[in-house]
KEMIFI-606440 format. One line per field, with one value per residue (C-alpha): residue number from 1; residue in one letter; chain; x, y negated, z. Coordinates in Angstrom, 2 decimals. Each point is the difference from the previous one (the first is absolute). Layout:
pos	NUM/...
code	A/...
unit	A/...
px	X/...
py	Y/...
pz	Z/...
% end
This chain:
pos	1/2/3/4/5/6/7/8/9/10/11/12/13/14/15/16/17/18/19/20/21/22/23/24/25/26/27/28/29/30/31/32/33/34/35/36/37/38/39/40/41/42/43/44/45/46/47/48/49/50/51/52/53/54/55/56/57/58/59/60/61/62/63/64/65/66/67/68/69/70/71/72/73/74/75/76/77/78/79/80/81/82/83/84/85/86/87/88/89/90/91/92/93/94/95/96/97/98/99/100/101/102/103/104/105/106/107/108/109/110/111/112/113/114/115/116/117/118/119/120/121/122/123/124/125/126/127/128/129/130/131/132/133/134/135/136/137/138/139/140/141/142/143/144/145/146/147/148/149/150/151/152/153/154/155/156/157/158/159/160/161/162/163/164/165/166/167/168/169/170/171/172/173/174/175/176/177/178/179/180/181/182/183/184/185/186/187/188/189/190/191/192/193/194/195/196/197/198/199/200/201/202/203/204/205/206/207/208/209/210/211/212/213/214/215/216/217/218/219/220/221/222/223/224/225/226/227/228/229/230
code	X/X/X/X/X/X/X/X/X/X/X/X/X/X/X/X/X/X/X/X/X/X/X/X/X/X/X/X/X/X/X/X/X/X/X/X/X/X/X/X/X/X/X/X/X/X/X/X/X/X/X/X/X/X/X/X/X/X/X/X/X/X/X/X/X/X/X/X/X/X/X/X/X/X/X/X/X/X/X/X/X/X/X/X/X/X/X/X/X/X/X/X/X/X/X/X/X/X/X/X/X/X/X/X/X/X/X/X/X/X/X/X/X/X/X/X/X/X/X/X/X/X/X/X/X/X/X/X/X/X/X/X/X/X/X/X/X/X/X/X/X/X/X/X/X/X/X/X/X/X/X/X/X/X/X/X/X/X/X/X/X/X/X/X/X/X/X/X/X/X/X/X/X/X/X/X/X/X/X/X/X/X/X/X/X/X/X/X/X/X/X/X/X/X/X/X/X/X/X/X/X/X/X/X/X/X/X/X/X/X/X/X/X/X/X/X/X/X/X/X/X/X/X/X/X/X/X/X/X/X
unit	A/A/A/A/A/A/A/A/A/A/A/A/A/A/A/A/A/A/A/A/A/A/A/A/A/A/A/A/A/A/A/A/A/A/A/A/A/A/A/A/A/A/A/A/A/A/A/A/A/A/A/A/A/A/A/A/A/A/A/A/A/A/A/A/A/A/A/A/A/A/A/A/A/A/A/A/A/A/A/A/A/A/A/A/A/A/A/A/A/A/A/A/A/A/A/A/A/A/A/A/A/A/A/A/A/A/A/A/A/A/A/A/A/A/A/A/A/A/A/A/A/A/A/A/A/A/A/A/A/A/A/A/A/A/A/A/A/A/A/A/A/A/A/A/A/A/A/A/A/A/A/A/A/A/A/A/A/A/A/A/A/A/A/A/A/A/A/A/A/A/A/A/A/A/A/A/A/A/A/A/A/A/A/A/A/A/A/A/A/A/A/A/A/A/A/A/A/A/A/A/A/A/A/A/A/A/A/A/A/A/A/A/A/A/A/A/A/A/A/A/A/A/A/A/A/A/A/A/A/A
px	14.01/-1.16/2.41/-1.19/2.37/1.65/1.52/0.76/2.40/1.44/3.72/0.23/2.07/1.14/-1.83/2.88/-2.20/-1.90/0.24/-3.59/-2.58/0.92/0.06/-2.78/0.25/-2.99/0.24/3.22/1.66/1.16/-2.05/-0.13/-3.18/-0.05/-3.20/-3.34/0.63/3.33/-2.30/-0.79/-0.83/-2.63/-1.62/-3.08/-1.66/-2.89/-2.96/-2.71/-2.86/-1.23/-2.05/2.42/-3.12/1.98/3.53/1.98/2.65/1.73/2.61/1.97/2.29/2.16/2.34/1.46/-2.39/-3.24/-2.25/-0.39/-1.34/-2.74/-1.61/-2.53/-1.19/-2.47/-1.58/-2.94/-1.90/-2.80/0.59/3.62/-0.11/-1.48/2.62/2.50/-1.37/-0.05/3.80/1.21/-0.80/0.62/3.69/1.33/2.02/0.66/3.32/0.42/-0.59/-3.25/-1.14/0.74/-1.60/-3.13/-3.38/-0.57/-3.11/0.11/2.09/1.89/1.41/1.03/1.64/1.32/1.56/1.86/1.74/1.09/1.57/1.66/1.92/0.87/1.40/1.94/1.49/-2.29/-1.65/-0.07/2.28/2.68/2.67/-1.50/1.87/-2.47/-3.12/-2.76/-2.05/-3.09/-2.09/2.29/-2.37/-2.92/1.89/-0.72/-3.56/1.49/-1.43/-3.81/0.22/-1.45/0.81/1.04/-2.53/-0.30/-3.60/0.27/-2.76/-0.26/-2.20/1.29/-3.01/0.54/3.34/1.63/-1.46/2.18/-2.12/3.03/3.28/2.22/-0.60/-3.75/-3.24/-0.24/-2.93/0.79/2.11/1.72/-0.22/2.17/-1.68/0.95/-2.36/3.08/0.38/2.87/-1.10/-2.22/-1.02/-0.90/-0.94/1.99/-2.46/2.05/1.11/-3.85/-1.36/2.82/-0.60/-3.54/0.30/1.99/-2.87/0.26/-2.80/-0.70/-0.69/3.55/1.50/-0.87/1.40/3.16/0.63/-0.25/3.19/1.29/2.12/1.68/-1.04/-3.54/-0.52/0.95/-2.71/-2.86/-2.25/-0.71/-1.89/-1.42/1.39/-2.28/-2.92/0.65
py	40.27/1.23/-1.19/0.82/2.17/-2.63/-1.51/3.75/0.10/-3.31/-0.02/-2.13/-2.64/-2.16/-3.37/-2.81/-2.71/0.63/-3.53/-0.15/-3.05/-3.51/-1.46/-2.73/-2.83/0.90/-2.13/-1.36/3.61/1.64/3.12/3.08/1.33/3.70/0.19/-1.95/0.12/-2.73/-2.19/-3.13/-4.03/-2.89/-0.55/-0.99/1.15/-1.48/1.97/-0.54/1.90/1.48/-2.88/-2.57/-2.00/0.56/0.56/1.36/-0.85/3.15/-0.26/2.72/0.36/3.49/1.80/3.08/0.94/-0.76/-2.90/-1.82/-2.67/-1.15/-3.56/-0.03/-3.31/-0.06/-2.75/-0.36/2.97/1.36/3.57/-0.57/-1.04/3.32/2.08/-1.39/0.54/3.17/0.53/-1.88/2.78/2.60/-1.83/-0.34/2.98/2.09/0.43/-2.66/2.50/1.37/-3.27/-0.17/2.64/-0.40/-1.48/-3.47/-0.47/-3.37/0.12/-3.51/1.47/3.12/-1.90/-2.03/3.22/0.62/-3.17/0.38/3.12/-1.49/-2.62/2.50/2.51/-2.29/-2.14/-2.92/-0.87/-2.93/1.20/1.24/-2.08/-0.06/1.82/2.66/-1.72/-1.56/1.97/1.25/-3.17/-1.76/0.31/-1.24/-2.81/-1.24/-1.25/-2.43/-1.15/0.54/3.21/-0.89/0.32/-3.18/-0.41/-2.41/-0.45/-2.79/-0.96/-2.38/-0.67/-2.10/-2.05/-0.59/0.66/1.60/1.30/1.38/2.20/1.57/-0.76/2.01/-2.30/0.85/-0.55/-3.22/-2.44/-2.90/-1.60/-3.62/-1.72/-2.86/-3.22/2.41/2.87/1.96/2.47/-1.66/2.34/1.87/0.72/3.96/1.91/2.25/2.98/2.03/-1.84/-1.75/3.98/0.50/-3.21/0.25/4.60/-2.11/-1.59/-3.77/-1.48/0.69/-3.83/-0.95/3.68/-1.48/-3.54/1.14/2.21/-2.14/-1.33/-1.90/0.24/-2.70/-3.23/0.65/-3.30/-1.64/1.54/-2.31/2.44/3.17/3.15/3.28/1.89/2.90/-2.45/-3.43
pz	-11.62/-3.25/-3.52/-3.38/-1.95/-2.01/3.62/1.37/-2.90/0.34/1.88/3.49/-0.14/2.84/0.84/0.23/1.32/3.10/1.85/1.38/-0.58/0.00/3.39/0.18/3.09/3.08/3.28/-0.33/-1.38/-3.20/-0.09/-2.16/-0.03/-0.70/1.71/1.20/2.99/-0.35/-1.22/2.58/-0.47/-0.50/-3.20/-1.81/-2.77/-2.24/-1.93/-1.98/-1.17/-3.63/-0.95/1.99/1.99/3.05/1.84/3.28/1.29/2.21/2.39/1.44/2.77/-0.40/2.11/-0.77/-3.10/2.72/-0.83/4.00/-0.82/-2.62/-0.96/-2.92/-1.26/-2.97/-2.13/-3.12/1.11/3.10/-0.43/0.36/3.67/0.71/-1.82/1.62/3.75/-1.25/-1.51/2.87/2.33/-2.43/-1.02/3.68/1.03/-3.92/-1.71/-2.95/-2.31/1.69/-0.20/-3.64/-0.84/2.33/-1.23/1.89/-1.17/-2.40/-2.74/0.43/3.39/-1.78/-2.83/3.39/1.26/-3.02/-0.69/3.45/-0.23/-2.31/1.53/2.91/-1.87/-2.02/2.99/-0.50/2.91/2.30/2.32/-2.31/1.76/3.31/2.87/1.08/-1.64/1.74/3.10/-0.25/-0.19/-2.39/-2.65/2.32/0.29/-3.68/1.29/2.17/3.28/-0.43/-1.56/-3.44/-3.68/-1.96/-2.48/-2.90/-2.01/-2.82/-2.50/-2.84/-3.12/-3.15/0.52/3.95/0.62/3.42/2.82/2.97/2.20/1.91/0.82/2.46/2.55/0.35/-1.91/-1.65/1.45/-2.70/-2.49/-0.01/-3.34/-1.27/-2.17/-2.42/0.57/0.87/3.10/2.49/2.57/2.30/3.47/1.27/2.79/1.13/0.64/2.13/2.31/0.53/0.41/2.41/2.04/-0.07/1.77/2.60/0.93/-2.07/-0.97/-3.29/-1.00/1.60/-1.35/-3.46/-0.22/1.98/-2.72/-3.20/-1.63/-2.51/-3.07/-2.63/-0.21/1.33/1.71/-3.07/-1.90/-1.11/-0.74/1.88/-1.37/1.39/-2.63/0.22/-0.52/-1.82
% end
């Protein structure tokens, strides 16, 4: 170690403090992390890009400093969906502070990264209180049953008003209006489950109106709209 002359000179004197870092709560413990590999939990983290036309949300499941398990869900924009097959393989397997400092392609899952590191480092994740966190999986788990993200796409106009296009239940087929010209409610179709009934061999026709669903007061409605067309 090299010192400039100024600290050569300089007496030693004795350090009276020397307690360690603050002890931060990970999977149900009080932990004091000296190192990155005593880091471990559950968290999420959102990003966005430079110009903001589109997000990601990252999810990270961490034992002992290594990222197992990775779920990368992204929303507003094309190129995104390739980055982040991309920086789901490359995520899968580093340190937390590889990943931090490794290029994953798309600047909203980089900004991602870093908000996430955040929250681990600083005892913030999902599974602060759990005991010994969630398996590997856990964060698969946020998809629910058929595997897909929940998605919301809402549209209005001053001059038309509201259009909901999709809800988390599924893509919206029409809306139920009131004498008012208010929406009361709607009825979807739950894509997932019709794709899923229909590679098990359902008849696409049947597939389709097994899956559709209702929400509110649809049958109330005395009006009812495709809102992507009227």
């Amino acid at each position: 170690m090299e010192y400039s002359a100024e600290v050569s000179r300089m007496c030693k004197v004795a350090r009276g403090v020397s307690h360690g870092p603050s002890p931060i709560p990970q999977e149900g413990k009080w932990v004091k992390c000296f190192d990155v590999k005593n880091i471990c939990g559950l968290s999420h983290g959102v990003g966005w890009c430079a110009p903001q036309q589109g997000a990601c949300k990252l999810t990270l499941n961490v034992k002992n400093g290594t990222i197992e398990e990775v779920l990368i869900e992204t929303v507003g924009c094309s190129g995104m969906t390739h980055s982040a097959a991309m920086a789901a393989e490359i995520l899968s397997g580093k340190t937390m502070l590889e990943a931090l400092n490794t290029d994953l392609v798309c600047d909203a899952i980089n900004v991602a990264m870093r908000e996430i590191f955040n929250q681990f480092i600083y005892g913030r994740t999902q599974t602060a209180f759990s005991v010994d966190g969630l398996s590997i999986g856990g964060g698969l788990q946020d998809l629910g049953e058929n595997l897909c993200s929940q998605v919301g796409t809402m549209y209005s106009t001053k001059e038309k008003g509201v259009r909901f296009l999709e809800m988390t239940e599924g893509y919206v087929l029409s809306l139920a209006l009131d004498e008012n010209g208010e929406v009361i409610g709607y009825e979807f179709l739950k894509t997932p489950h019709m794709i899923d009934a229909i590679k098990n061999g359902v008849d696409p026709a049947k597939a389709y109106s097994q899956s559709i669903g209702k929400y509110g007061r649809y049958d109330e409605g005395v009006k009812f709209i495709d809102p992507r067309k009227e």
